[in-house]
C-alpha positions in Angstrom: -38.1 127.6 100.7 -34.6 126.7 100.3 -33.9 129.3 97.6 -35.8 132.0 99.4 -33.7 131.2 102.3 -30.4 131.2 100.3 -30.6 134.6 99.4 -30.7 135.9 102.5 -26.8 136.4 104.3 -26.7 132.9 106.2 -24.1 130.1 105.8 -26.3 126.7 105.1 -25.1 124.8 108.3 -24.2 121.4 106.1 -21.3 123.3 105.4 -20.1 124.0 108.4 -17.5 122.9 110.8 -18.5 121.7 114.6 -17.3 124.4 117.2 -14.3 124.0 118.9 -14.5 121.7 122.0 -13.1 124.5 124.2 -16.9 125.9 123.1 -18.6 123.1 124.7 -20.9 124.1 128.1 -22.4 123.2 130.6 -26.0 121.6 130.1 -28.5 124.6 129.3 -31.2 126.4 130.8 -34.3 125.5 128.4 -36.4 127.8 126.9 -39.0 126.6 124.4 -41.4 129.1 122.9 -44.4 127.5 121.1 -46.7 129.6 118.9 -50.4 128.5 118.2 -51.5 128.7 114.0 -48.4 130.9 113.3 -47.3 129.6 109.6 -44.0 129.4 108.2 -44.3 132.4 106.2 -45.2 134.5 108.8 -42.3 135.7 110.2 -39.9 138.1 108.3 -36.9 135.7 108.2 -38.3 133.1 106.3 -40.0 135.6 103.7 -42.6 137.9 105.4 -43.6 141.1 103.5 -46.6 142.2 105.5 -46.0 141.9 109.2 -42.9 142.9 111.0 -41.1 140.3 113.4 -37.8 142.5 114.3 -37.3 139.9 117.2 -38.0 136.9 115.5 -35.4 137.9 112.9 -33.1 139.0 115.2 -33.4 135.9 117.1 -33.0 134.1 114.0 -29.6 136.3 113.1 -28.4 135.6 116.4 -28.9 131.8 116.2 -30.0 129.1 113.9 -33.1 129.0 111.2 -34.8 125.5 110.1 -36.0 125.4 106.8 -37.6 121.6 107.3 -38.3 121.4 110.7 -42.0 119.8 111.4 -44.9 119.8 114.2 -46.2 117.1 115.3 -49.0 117.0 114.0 -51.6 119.4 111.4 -53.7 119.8 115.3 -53.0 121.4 118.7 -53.2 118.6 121.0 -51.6 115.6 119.1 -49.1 118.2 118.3 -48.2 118.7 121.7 -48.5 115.1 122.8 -45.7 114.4 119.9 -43.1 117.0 121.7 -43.8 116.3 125.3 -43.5 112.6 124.9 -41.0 111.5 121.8 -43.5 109.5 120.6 -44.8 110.6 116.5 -48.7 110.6 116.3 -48.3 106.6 114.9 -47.5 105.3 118.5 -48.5 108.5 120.8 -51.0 108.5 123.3 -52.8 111.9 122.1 -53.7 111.7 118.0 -55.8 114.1 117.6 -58.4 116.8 119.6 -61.3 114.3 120.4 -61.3 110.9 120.0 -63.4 108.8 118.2 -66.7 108.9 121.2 -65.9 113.4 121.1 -63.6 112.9 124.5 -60.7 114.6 125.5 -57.6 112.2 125.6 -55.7 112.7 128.4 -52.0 111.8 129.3 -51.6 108.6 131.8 -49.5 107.9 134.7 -46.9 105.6 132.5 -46.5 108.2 129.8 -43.3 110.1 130.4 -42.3 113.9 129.5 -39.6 115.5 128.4 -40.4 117.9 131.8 -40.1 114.5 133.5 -36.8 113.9 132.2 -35.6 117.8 132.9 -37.3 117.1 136.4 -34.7 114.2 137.5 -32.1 116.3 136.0 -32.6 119.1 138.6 -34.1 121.5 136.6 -37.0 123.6 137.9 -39.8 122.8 135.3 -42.8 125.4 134.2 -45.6 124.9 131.7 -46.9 128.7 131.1 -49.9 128.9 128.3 -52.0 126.4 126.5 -51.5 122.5 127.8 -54.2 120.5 125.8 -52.8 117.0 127.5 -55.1 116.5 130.4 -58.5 118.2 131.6 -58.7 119.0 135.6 -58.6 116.3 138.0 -56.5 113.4 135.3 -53.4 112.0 135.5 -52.4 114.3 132.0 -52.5 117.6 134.6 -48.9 119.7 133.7 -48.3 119.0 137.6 -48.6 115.2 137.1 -46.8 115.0 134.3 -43.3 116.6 135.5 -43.9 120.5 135.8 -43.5 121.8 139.0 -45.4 125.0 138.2 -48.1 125.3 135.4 -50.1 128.6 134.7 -52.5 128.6 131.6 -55.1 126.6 130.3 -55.9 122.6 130.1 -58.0 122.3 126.6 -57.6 124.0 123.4 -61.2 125.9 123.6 -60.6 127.2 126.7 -57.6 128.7 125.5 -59.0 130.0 122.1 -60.4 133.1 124.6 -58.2 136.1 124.1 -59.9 137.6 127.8 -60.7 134.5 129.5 -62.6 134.9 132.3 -60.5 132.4 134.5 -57.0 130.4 134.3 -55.5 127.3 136.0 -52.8 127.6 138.3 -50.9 124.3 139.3 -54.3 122.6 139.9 -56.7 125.9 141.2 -58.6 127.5 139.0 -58.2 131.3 139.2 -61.3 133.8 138.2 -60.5 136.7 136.5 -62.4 139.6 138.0 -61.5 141.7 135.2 -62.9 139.9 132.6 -66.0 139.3 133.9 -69.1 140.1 131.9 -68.3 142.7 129.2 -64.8 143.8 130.6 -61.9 142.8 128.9 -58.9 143.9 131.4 -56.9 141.0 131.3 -55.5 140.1 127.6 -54.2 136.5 127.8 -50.7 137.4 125.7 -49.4 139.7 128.4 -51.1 137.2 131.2 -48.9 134.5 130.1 -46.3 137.0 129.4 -45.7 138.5 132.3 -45.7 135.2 134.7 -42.9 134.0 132.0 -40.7 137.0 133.1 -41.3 136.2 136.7 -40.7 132.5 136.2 -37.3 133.7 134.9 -36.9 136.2 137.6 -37.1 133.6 140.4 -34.8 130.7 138.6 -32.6 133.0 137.4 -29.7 131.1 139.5 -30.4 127.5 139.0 -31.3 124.9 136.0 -34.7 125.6 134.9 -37.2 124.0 131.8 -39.9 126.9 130.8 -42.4 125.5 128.3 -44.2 128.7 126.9 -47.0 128.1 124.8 -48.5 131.3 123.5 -51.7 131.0 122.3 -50.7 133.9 119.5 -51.9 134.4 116.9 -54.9 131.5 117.1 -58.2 133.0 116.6 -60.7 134.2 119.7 -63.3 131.6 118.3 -65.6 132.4 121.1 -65.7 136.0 120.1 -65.6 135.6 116.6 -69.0 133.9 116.9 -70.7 137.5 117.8 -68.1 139.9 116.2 -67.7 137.9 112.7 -63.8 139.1 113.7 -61.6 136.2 115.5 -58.6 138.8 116.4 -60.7 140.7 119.0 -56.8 142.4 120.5 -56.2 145.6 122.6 -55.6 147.7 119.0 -54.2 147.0 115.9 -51.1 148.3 116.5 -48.3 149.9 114.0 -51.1 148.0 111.4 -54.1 150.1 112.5 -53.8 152.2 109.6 -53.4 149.6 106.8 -56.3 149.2 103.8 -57.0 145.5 105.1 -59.8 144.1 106.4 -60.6 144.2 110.1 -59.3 140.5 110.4 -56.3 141.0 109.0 -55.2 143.8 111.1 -56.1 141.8 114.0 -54.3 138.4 112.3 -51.0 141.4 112.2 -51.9 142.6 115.7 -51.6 139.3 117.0 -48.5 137.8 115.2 -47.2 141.9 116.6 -47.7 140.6 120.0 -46.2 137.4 119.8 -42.8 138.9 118.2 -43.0 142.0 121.0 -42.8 139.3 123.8 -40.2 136.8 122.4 -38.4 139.7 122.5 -39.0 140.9 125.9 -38.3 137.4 127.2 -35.0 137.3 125.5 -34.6 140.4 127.0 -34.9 139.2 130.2 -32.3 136.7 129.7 -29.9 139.0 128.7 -30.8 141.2 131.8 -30.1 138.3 134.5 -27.2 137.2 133.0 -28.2 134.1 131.7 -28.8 134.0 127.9 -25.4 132.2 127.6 -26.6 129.5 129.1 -29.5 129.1 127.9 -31.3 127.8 124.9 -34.1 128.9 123.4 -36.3 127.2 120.8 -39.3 129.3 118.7 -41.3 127.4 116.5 -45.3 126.9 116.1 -47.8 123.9 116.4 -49.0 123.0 113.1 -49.5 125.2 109.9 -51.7 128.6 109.7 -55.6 128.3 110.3 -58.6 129.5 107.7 -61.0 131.3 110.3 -63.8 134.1 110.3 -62.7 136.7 108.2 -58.9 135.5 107.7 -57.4 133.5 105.2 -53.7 132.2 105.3 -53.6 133.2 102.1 -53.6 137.2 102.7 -50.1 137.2 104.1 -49.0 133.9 102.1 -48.4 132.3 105.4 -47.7 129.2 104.7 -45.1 130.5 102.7 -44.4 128.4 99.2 -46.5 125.4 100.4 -49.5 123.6 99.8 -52.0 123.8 102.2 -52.6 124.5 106.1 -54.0 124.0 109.4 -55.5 120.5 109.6 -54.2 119.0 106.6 -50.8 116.6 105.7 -49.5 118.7 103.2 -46.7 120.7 103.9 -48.5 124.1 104.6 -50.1 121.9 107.5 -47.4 120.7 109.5 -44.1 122.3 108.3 -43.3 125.1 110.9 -40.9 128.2 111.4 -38.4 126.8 113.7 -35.0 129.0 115.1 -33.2 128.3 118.0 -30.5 130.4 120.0 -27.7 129.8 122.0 -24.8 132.5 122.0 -21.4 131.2 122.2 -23.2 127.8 121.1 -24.8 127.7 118.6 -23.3 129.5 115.3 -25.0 132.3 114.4 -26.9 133.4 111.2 -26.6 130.0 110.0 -29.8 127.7 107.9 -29.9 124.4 109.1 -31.6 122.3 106.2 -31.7 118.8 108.1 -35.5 117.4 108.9 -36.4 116.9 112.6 -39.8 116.9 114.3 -41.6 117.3 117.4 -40.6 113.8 118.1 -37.1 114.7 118.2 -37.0 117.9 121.1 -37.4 114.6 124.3 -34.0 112.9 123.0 -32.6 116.3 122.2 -33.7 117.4 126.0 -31.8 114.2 126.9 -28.9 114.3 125.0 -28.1 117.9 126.0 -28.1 117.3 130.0 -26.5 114.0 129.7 -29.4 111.3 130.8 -30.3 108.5 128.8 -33.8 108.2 127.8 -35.6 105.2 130.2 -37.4 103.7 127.1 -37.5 104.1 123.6 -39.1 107.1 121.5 -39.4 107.4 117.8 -38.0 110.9 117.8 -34.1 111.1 117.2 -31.9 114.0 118.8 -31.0 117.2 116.6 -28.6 118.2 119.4 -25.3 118.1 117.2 -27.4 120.0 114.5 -27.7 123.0 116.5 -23.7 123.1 116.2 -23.7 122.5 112.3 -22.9 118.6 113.4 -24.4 115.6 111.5 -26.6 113.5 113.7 -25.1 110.1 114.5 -28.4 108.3 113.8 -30.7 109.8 110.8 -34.2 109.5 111.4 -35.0 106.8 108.4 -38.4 108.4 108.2 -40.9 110.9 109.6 -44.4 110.1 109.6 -47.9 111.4 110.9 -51.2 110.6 111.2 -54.9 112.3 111.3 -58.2 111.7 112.9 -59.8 114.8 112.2 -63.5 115.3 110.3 -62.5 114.6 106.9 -61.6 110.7 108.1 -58.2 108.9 108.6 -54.9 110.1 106.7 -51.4 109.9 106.7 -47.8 111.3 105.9 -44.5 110.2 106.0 -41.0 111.8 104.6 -38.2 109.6 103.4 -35.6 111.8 102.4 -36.4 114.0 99.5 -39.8 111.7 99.1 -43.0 112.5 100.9 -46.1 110.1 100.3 -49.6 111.2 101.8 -52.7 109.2 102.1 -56.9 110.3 102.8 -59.2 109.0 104.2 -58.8 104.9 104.5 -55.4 102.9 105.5 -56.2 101.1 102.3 -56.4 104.2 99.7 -54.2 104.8 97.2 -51.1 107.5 98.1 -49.7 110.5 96.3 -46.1 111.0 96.0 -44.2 114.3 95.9 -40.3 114.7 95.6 -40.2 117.7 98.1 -36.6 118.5 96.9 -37.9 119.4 93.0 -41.6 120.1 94.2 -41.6 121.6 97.6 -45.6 122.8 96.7 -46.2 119.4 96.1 -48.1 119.8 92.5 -46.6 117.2 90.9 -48.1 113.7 92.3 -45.2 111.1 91.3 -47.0 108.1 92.4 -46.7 106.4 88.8 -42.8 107.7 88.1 -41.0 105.9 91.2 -41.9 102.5 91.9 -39.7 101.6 94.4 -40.2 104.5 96.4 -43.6 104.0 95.8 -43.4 100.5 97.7 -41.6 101.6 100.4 -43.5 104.0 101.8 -46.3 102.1 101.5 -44.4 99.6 103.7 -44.0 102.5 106.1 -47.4 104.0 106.5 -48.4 100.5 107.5 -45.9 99.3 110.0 -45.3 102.8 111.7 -48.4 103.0 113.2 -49.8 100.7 116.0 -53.4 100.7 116.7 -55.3 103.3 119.3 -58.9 101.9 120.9 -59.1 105.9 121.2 -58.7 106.5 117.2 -59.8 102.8 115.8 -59.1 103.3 112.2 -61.4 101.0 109.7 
């Protein structure tokens, strides 16, 4: 990654000086665009061949790259729980889809959300796109947890439809007349899309939090079932031509879409006057996704890493991250410093001046986004997994990673991600003391979960 990166004309941000203090503003409008399965090799800035993201790069010209920024998890819903709350998948409410009995998890009155923090700062707060924190009716509903607006869907299947046949609004559910039966009127990317632009629209002249969560480029996994094709979209687009297999086009399509509409919100900002005060965050859930007909591997998205959706490697939870900020934050730069999911809730607070009312694991990347060093490093990053495969777990130390499967008591492997970024070289027998202390931190940064028992 890091060579890749370095050839392109960026300045690596460690080597950069702080802006002046006369650059300093006033706390920003919030704007943080997650993608669903997009990998970090899918977007033309950090290496893309295939598929063209001209606002993504653009974006990432105008503002900041990460080359080591993480998700919360290798899952959508833990992954999500991690950035709404500060709290890594070790001590979070949410640690994977289901828990252990098949339920849903929800979010509970006492958890608290960066949207409630944005809330008490006076900022109008919208959640537009996939939630996964709370089904209809619980305490985890957007509009319970801090968000004064929510438009999208509640679980992760019900937002796997590409024409879904109803949405939630606040806490009504809406029918879609259009995509009713056979019709398919309604596509969900300009849905969410345009009811982004009107969010916008209507705060245009006060603080404002919008939490956009496409669900681009996740598969349609209801109509892949029938079709054999997850990436049922409109057309294929500029990649309707292209020798590929129907999947692929549609994978293209999809990540097409996604790029189209960063841009046209950014575009919007521009347009009210606003993008100067205003941050805006891109980055993606967890790794790529193996599906019907697609494989990560046709458009390398997970870039030079090992493995994908679902899985601890790197490929898994190590995500395309860029954030923008004219006059803020300098651009064309590589930032090479690690942050998480975990670290966006401090950053939130940081940036609009309120302290946190408890403690969080994440740490806030705020002075990072100005080429700063953080006052506090993050000693560690660590995740866990519930998922079908059984019980495993991360953690990155520095330049060391360790990963464990399937029991809390099996042996780990040990990559140096700074030598071995694929992570083909397991260390385990080379460093002993860096052995022994990550052992020591996969066991004490985790509390138990009656939801995710772990034997």
């Amino acid at each position: 990654m890091k060579d890749r990166l370095t050839r392109r004309d960026f300045l690596s941000v460690t080597a950069t000086a702080a802006l002046p203090s006369s650059a300093r503003r006033p706390p920003p409008n919030i704007v943080f665009i997650l993608a669903d399965d997009l990998g970090i090799g899918d977007p033309g800035c950090y290496g893309q061949k295939l598929i063209a993201t001209p606002n993504l790069d653009r974006m990432a010209a105008e503002g900041m790259l990460f080359g080591a920024a993480y998700a919360g998890s290798p899952v959508c819903a833990p992954s999500r729980c991690v950035l709404m709350t500060g709290f890594h998948t070790g001590h979070a409410r949410i640690r994977d889809n289901h828990n252990h009995r098949g339920e849903r998890v929800p979010l509970r009155p006492d958890d608290f959300t960066v949207a409630e923090l944005l809330k008490q700062a006076g900022y109008r707060t919208a959640h537009i796109g996939k939630w996964g924190l709370g089904e209809a009716g619980t305490h985890g509903m957007p509009t319970r947890q801090g968000f004064d607006e929510f438009y999208g869907f509640l679980n992760q299947d019900h937002a796997s439809e590409f024409y879904p046949r109803h949405i939630w609004q606040d806490e009504t559910e809406i029918i879609l007349a259009g995509n009713q039966g056979a019709r398919r009127k309604h596509f969900v990317q300009d849905l969410l899309t345009e009811r982004a632009l009107e969010f916008l629209d209507r705060n245009a002249d006060r603080p404002f939090f919008l939490y956009l969560a496409y669900t681009m480029p996740h598969a349609d996994s209801e109509l892949a079932r029938d079709t054999g094709d997850g990436y049922p979209v409109p057309d294929y687009g500029p990649y309707a031509s292209r020798d590929w297999p129907p999947p692929q086009k549609g994978y293209a399509a999809a990540v097409h879409a996604l790029d189209r509409d960063v841009g046209r919100v950014l575009e919007r900002l521009r347009r009210l006057g606003i993008e100067s005060n205003t941050l805006v965050v891109f980055t993606s859930d967890n790794g790529p996704a193996s599906v019907r007909g697609h494989s990560p591997d046709f458009f390398r998205s997970a870039g030079p890493f090992r493995g994908h959706k679902g899985q601890l490697y790197e490929g898994g939870i190590r995500v395309p991250a860029i954030a923008r900020w004219p006059g803020y934050i300098p651009a064309g730069r590589i930032c090479e410093e690690t942050w998480s999911f975990a670290d966006f809730l401090p950053t939130a607070a940081e940036l609009v001046g309120i302290e946190l009312p408890r403690a969080v694991d994440g740490v806030s990347f705020a002075p990072l986004l100005q080429g700063r060093k953080r006052a506090r490093e993050p000693e560690y990053l660590y995740w866990e997994a519930h998922g079908g495969k059984g019980f495993s777990q991360a953690a990155r130390m520095g330049r060391w990673k360790a990963v464990r499967h399937k029991s809390l008591g099996a042996p780990i492997e040990l990559y140096d991600l700074e030598a071995d970024p694929a992570e083909s070289r397991n260390l385990v027998d080379r460093a002993p003391d860096v052995r022994r202390r990550l052992e020591e931190i996969l066991r004490a940064a985790r509390s138990d979960s009656p939801d995710y028992p772990v034997t």
